[in-house]
C-alpha positions in Angstrom: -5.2 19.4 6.3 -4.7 22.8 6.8 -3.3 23.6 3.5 -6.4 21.7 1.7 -8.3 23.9 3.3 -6.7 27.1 2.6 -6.7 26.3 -1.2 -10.3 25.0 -1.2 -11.2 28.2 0.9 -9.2 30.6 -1.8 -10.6 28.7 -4.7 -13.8 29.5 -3.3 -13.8 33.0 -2.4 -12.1 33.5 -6.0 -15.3 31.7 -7.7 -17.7 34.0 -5.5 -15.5 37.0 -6.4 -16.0 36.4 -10.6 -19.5 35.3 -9.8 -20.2 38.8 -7.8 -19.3 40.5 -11.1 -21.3 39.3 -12.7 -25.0 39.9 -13.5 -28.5 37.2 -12.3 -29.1 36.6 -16.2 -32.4 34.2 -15.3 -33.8 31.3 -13.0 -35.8 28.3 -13.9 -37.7 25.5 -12.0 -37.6 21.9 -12.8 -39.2 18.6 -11.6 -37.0 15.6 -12.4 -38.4 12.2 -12.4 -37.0 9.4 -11.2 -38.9 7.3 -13.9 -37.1 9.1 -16.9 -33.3 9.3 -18.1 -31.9 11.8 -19.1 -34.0 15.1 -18.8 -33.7 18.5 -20.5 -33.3 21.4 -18.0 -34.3 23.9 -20.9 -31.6 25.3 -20.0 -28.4 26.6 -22.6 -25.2 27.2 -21.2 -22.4 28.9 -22.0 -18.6 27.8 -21.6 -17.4 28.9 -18.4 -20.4 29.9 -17.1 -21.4 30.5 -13.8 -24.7 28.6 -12.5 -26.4 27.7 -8.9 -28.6 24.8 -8.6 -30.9 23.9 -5.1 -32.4 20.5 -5.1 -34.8 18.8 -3.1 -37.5 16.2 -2.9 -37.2 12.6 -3.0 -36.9 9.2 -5.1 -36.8 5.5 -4.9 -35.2 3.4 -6.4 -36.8 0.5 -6.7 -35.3 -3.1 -5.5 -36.8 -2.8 -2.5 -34.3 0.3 -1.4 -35.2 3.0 1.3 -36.4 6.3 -0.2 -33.6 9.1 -0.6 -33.8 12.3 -2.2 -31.0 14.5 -4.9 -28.0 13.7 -2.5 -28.4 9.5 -3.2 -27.5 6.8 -0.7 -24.8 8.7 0.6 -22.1 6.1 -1.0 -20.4 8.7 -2.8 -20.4 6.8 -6.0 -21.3 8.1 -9.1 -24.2 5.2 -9.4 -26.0 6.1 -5.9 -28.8 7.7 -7.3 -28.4 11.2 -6.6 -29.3 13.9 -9.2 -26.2 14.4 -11.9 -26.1 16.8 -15.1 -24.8 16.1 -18.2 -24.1 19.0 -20.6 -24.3 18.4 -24.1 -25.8 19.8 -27.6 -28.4 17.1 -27.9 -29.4 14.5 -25.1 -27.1 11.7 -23.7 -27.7 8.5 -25.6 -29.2 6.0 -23.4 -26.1 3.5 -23.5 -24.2 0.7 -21.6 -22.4 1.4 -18.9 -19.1 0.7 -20.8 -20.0 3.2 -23.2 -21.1 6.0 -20.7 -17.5 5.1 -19.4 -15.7 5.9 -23.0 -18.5 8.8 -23.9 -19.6 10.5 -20.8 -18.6 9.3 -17.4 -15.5 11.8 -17.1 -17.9 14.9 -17.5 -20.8 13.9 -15.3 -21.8 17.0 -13.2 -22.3 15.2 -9.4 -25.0 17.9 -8.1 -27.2 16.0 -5.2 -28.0 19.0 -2.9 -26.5 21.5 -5.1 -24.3 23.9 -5.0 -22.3 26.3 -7.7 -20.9 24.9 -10.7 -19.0 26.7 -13.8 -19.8 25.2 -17.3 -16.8 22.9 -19.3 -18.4 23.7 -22.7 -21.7 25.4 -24.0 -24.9 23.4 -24.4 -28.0 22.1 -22.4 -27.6 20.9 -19.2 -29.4 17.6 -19.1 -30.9 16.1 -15.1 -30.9 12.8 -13.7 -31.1 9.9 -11.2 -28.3 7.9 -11.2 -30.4 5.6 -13.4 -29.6 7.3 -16.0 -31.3 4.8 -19.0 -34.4 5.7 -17.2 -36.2 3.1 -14.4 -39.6 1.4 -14.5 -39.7 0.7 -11.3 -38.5 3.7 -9.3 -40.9 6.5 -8.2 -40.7 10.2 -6.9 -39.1 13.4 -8.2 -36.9 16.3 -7.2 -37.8 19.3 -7.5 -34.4 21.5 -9.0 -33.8 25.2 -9.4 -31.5 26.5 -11.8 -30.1 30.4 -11.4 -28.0 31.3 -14.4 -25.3 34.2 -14.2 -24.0 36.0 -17.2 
């Protein structure tokens, strides 16, 4: 356990270090809905860069389910509602399941709370519930702040 930690603890510290170089390039607010799919961040990224994102507020689900907000039920699946990114040239096709499996699933971004993240290829970095087709029947938002470093 120790050892886990040393790595994850180095692996941070290196992150922080490369992020310290470099320079607050621009911040932007966002309200996600829990109604919609896919939504555009209006946000371009570039590969490999460096980005923070807060999150909060809160979302149903519908079905009768308890209110949560960005962070989901808590099951630590990638289908528990919480707010995930997508980053892609044009936005996600709303698909099957299978497909999001062959197309997408691999690259998800998991943000819930946020946290700092490093790009895997330029584009726009599309929000979300979990529901990611979009849902009728759930209600609320999150509220998301995006601080981009050059």
């Amino acid at each position: 356990m120790k050892k886990k930690t040393l790595v994850l603890s180095g692996i941070l510290i290196a992150n922080l270090m490369v992020l310290s170089a470099q320079s607050l390039v621009r911040s932007r607010h966002v309200l996600i809905s829990a109604k919609k799919g896919w939504q555009d961040s209006g946000i371009k990224l570039k590969k490999d860069q460096f980005y923070q994102i807060y999150a909060r507020g809160s979302w149903i689900s519908g079905y009768g389910l308890p209110a949560n907000g960005p962070e989901g039920s808590g099951k630590g699946t990638i289908s528990d509602n919480a707010l995930v990114g997508f980053i892609a040239d044009s936005r996600p096709q709303q698909l099957g399941y299978e497909s999001y499996k062959r197309e997408i699933l691999d690259r998800i971004i998991i943000i819930r709370r946020g946290g700092l993240f490093k790009a895997y290829q330029k584009g726009t970095l599309w929000l979300g519930m979990g529901e990611w087709s979009g849902c009728e029947e759930c209600d609320g938002s999150v509220e998301v702040l995006i601080v981009l470093y050059d």
